[in-house]
Backbone as JSON, one array per atom type, in Angstrom:
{
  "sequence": "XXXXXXXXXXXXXXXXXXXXXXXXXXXXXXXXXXXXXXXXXXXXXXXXXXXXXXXXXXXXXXXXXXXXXXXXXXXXXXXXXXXXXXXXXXXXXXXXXXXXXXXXXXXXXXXXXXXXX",
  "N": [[0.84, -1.19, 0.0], [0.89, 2.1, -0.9], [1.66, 5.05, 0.7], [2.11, 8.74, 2.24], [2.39, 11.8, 1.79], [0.43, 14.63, -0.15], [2.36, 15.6, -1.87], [3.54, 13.19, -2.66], [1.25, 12.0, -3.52], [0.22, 14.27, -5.63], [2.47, 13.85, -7.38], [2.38, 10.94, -8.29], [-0.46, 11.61, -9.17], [0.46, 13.18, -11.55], [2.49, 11.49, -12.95], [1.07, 9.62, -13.98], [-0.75, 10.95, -15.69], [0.67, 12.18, -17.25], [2.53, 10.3, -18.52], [2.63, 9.41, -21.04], [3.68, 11.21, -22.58], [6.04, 11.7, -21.55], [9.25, 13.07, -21.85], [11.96, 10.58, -22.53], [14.43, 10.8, -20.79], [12.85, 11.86, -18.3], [10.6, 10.11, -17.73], [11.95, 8.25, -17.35], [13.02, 8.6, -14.35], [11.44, 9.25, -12.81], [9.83, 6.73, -12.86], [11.78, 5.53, -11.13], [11.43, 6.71, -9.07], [8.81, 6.53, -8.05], [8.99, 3.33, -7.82], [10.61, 3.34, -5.7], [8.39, 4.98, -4.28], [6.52, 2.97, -3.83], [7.88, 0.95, -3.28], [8.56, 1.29, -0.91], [7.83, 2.48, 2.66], [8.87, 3.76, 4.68], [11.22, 5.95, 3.7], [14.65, 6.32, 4.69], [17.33, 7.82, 5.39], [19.58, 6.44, 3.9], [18.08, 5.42, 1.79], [17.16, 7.44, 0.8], [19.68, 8.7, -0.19], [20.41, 6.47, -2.01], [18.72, 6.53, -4.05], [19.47, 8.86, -5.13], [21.72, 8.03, -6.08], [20.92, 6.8, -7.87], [19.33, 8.29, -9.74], [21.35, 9.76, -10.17], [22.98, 8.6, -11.88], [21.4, 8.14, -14.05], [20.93, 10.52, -15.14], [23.44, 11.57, -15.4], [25.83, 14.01, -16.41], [24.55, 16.19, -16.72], [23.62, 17.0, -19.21], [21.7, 16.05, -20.42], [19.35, 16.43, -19.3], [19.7, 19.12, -19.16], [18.53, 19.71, -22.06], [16.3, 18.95, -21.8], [14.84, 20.2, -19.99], [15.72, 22.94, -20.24], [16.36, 26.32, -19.55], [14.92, 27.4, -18.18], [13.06, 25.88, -16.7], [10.95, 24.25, -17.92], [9.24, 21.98, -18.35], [7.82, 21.94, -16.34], [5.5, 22.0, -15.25], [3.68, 19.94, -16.28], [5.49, 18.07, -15.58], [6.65, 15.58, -13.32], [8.03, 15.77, -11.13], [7.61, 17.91, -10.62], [5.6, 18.37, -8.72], [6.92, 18.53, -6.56], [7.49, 21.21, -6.23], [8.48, 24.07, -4.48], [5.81, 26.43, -3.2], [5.18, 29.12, -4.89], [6.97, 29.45, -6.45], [7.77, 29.24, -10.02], [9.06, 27.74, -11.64], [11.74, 25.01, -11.71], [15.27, 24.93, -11.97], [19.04, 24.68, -13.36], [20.12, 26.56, -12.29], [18.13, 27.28, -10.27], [17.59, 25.1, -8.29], [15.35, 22.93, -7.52], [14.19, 20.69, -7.58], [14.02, 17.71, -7.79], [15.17, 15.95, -9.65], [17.42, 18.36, -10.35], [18.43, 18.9, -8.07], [19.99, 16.99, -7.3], [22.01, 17.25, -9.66], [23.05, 19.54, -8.88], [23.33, 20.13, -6.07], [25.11, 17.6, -5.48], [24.73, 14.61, -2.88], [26.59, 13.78, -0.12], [28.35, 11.27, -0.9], [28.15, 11.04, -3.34], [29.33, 13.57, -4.53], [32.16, 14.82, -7.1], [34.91, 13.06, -6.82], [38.32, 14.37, -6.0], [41.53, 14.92, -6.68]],
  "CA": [[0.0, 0.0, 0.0], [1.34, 3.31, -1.2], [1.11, 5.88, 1.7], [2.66, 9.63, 1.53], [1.83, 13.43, 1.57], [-0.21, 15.26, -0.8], [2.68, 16.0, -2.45], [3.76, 11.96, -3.01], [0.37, 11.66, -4.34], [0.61, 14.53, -6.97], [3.49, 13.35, -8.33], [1.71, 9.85, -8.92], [-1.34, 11.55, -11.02], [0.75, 13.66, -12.61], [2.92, 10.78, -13.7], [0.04, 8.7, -14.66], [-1.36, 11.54, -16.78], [1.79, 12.34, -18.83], [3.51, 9.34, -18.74], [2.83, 8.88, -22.73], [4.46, 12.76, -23.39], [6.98, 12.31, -20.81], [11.15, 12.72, -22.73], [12.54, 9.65, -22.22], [14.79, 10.65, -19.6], [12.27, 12.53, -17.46], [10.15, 9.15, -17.68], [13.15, 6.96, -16.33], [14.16, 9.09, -13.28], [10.17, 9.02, -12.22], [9.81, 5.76, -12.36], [12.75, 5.15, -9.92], [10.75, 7.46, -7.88], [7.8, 5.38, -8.41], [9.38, 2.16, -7.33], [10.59, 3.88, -4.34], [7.59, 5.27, -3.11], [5.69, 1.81, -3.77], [8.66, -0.05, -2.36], [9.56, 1.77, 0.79], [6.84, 3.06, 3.15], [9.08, 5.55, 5.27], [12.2, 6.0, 3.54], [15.42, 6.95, 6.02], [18.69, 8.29, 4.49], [20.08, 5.48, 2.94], [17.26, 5.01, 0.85], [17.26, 9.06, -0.34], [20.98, 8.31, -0.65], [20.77, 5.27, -3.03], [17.75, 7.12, -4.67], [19.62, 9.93, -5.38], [22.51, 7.74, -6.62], [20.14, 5.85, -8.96], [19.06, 9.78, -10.4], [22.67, 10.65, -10.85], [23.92, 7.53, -13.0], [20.7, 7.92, -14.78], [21.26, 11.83, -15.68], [24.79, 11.95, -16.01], [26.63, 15.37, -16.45], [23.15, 16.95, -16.95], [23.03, 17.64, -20.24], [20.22, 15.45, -21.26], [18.38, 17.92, -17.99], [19.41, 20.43, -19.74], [18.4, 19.85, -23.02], [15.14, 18.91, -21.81], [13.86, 20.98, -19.04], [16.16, 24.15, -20.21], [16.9, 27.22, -18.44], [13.5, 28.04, -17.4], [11.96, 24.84, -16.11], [9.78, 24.25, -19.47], [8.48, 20.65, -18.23], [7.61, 21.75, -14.39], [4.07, 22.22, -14.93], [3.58, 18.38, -16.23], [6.39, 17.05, -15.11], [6.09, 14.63, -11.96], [8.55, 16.36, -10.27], [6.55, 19.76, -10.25], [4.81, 18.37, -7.27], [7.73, 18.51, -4.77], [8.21, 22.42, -5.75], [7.35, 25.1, -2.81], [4.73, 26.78, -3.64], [5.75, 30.81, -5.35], [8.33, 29.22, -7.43], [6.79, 28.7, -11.19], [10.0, 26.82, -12.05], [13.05, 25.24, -11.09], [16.45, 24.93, -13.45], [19.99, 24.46, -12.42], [19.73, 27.99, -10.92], [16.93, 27.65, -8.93], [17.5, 23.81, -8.2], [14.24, 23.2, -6.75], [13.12, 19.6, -7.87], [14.9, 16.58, -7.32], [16.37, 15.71, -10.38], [18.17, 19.37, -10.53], [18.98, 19.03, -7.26], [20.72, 15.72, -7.76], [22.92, 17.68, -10.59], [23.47, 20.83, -8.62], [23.72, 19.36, -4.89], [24.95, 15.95, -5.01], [24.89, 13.9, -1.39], [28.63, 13.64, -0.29], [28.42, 10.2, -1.38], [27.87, 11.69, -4.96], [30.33, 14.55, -4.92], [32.88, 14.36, -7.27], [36.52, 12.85, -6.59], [39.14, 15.69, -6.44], [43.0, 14.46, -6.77]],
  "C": [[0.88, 1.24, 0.0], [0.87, 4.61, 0.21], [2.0, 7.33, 1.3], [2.0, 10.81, 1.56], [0.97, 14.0, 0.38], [0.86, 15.19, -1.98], [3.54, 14.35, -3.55], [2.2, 11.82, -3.82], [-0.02, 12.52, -5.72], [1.67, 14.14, -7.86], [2.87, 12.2, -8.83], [0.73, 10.14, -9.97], [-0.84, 12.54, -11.45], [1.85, 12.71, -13.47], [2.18, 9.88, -14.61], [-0.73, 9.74, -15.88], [-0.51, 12.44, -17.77], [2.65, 11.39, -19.15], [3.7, 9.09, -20.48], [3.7, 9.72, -23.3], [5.5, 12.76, -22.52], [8.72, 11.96, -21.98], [11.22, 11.5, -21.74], [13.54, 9.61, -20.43], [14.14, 10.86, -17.91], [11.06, 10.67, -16.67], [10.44, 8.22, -16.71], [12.72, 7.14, -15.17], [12.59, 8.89, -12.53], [9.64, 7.91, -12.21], [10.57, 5.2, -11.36], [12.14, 5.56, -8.82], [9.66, 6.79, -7.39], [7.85, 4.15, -7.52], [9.36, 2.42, -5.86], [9.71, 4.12, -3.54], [6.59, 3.85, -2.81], [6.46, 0.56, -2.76], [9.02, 0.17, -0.7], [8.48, 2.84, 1.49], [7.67, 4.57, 3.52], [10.56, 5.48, 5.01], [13.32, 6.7, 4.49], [16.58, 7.39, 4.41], [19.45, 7.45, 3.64], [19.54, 5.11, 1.5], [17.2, 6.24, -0.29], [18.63, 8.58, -0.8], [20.91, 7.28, -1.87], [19.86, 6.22, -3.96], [18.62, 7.89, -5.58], [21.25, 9.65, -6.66], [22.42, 7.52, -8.34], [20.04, 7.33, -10.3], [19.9, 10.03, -11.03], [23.02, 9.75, -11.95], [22.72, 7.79, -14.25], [21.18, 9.75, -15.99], [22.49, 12.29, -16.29], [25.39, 13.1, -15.51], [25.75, 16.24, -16.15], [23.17, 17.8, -18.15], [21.87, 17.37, -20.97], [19.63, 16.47, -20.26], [18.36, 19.0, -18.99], [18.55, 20.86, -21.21], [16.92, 19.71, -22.99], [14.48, 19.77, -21.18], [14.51, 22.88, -19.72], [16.56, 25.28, -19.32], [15.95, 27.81, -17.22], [12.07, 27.14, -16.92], [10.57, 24.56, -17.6], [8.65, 23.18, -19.77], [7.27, 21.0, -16.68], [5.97, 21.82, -14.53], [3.16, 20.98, -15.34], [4.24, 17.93, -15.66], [6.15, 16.85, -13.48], [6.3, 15.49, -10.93], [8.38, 17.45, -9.94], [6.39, 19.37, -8.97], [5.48, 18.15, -6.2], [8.27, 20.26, -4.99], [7.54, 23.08, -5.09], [6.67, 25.8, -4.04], [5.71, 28.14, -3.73], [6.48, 30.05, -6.0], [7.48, 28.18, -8.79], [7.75, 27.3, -12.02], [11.07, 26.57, -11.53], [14.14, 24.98, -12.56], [17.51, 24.46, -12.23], [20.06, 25.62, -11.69], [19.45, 28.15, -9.82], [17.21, 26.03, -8.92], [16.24, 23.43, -6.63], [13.69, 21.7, -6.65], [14.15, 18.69, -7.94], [15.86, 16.08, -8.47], [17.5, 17.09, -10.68], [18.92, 19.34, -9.06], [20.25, 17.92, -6.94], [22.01, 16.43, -8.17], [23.6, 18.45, -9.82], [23.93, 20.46, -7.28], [24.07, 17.89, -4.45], [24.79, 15.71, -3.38], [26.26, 14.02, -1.44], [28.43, 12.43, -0.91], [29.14, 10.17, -3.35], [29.05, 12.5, -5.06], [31.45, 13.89, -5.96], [34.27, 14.11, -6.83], [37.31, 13.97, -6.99], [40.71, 14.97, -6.06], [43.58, 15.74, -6.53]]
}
């Protein structure tokens, strides 16, 4: 049983009602999310942590992000991940990293950070 905030349950019907128009990558990274919230009632840190891992290998550098969402958030108002932004903010980007897969790019976890020699 799926349990979860308001804001776990917009993300579900807004995935279910663009899933056919969603870019490929945007698709992926929300289904991981998906899994997650179906698989794991009350996720702890390990679980954001792996989550967040799963996001990064999937995204990369963030140029597919970029190429899709752009500079000015251009998906946020279908896209899944709209429904975790605060409220006043019409979009997020790498700028404004507001929504989980930008935040991924822009704030990794330490885990994530990159290696510095």
């Amino acid at each position: 049983m799926i349990t979860g905030g308001i804001q776990t349950h917009d993300f579900l019907t807004r995935l279910q009602k663009v899933e056919d128009t969603l870019p490929p990558l945007l698709l992926e990274m929300a289904r991981v999310m998906e899994r997650m919230i179906q698989e794991i009632a009350n996720p702890q840190v390990g679980d954001i942590r792996r989550l967040h891992e799963e996001l990064r290998q999937l995204i990369g550098d963030g140029e597919g992000l970029r190429a899709i969402c752009g500079t000015e958030g251009k998906l946020c108002n279908q896209c899944p991940f709209g429904a975790y932004l605060p409220s006043g903010f019409p979009y997020a980007s790498e700028k404004q990293a507001l929504c989980l897969p930008w935040i991924v790019v822009v704030h990794p976890m330490p885990s994530q950070a990159p290696a510095t020699d």
